[in-house]
C-alpha positions as a Markdown table, in Angstrom:
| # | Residue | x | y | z |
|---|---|---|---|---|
| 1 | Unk | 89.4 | -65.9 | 29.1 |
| 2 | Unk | 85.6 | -65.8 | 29.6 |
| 3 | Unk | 84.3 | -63.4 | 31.4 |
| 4 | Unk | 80.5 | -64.4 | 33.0 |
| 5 | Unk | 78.8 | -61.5 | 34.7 |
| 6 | Unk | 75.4 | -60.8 | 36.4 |
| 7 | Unk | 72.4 | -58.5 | 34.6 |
| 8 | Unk | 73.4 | -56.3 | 37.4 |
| 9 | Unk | 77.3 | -55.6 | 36.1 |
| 10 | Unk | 76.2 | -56.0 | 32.8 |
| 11 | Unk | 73.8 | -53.4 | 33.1 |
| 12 | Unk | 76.8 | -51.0 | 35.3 |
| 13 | Unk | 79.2 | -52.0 | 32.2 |
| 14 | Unk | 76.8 | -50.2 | 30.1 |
| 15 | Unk | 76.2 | -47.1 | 31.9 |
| 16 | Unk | 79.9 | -46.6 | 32.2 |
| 17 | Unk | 79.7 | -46.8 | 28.3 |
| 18 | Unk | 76.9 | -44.4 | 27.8 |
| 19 | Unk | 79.4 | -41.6 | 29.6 |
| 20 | Unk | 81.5 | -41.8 | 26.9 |
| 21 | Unk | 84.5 | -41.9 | 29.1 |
| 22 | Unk | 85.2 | -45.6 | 28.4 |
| 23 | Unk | 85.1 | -46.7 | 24.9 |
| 24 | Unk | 85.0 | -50.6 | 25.2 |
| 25 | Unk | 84.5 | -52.8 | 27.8 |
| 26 | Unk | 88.2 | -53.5 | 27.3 |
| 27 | Unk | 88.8 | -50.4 | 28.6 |
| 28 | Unk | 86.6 | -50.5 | 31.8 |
| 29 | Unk | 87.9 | -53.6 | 32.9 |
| 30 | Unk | 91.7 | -52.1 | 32.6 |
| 31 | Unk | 90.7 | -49.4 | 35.1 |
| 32 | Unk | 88.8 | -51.7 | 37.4 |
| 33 | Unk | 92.0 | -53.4 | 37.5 |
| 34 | Unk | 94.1 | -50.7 | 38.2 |
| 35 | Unk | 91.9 | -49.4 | 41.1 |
| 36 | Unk | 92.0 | -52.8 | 42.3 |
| 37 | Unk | 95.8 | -52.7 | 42.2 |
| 38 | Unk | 95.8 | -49.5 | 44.0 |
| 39 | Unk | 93.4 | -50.4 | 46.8 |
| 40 | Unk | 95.5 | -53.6 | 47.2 |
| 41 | Unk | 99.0 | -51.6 | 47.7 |
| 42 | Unk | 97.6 | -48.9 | 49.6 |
| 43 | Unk | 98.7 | -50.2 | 52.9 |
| 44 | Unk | 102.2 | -50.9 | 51.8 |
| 45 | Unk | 102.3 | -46.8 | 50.5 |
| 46 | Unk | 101.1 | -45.9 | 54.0 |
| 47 | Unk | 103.5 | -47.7 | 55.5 |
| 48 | Unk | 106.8 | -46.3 | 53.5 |
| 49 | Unk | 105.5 | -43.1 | 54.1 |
| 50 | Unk | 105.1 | -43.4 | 57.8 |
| 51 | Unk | 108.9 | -44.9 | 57.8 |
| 52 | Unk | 110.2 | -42.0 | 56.1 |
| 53 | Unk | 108.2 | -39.6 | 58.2 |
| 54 | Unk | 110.0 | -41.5 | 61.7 |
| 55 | Unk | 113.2 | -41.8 | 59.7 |
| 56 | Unk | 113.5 | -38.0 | 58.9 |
| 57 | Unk | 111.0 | -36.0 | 61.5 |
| 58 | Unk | 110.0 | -33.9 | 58.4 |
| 59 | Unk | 107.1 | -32.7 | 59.9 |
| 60 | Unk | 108.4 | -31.5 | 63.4 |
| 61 | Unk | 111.4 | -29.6 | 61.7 |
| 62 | Unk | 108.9 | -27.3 | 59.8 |
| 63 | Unk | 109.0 | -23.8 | 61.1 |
| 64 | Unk | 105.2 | -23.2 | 61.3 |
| 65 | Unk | 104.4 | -27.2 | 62.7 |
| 66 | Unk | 102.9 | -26.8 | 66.3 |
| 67 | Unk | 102.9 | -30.1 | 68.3 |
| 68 | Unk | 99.5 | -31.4 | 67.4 |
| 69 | Unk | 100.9 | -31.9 | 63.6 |
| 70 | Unk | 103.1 | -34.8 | 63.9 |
| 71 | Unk | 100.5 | -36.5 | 65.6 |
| 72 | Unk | 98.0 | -35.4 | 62.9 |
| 73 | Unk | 100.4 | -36.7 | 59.9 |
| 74 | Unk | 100.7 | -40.3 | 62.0 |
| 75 | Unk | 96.8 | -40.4 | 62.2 |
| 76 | Unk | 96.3 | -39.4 | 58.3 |
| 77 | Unk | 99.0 | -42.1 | 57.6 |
| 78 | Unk | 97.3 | -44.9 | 60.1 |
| 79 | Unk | 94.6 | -44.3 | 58.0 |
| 80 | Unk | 96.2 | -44.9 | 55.0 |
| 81 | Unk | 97.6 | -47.6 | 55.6 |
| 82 | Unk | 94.4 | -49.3 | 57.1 |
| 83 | Unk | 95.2 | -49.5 | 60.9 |
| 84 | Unk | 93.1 | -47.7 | 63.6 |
| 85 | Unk | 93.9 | -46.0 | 66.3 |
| 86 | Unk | 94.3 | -48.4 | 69.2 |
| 87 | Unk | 97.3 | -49.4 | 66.7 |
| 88 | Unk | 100.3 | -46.8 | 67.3 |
């Protein structure tokens, strides 16, 4: 597969070289990918854990949880899972 890319990402390519953290471009393309994977599934994570959170009221059944925390969890996992607020 041939790969074309602008000066610009040619020139980012390089700097992520010059850190030493990446050794070929090989190797920077295999973590773009994987970010892009993760981005991709992040919603469907979200959502699981939201399901599991409804299922099992895990939050509520803590001794120390006041009632602003379940409401709290449910806004971090919206968030999550790409959704605003006008959504629950």
């Amino acid at each position: 597969m041939n790969i074309l890319l602008t000066p610009e990402q040619v020139q980012l390519v390089q700097q992520y070289l010059e850190t030493g953290k990446y050794t070929s471009v090989a190797d920077i393309i295999s973590e773009a990918l994987r970010l892009l994977e993760v981005k991709e599934n992040k919603p469907q994570r979200g959502k699981k854990i939201l399901e599991v959170f409804e299922k099992t009221g895990f939050i509520g059944s803590l001794p120390d949880a006041d009632s602003h925390l379940s409401s709290n969890y449910k806004a971090i996992v919206r968030t999550e899972m790409g959704l605003s607020d006008d959504s629950r």
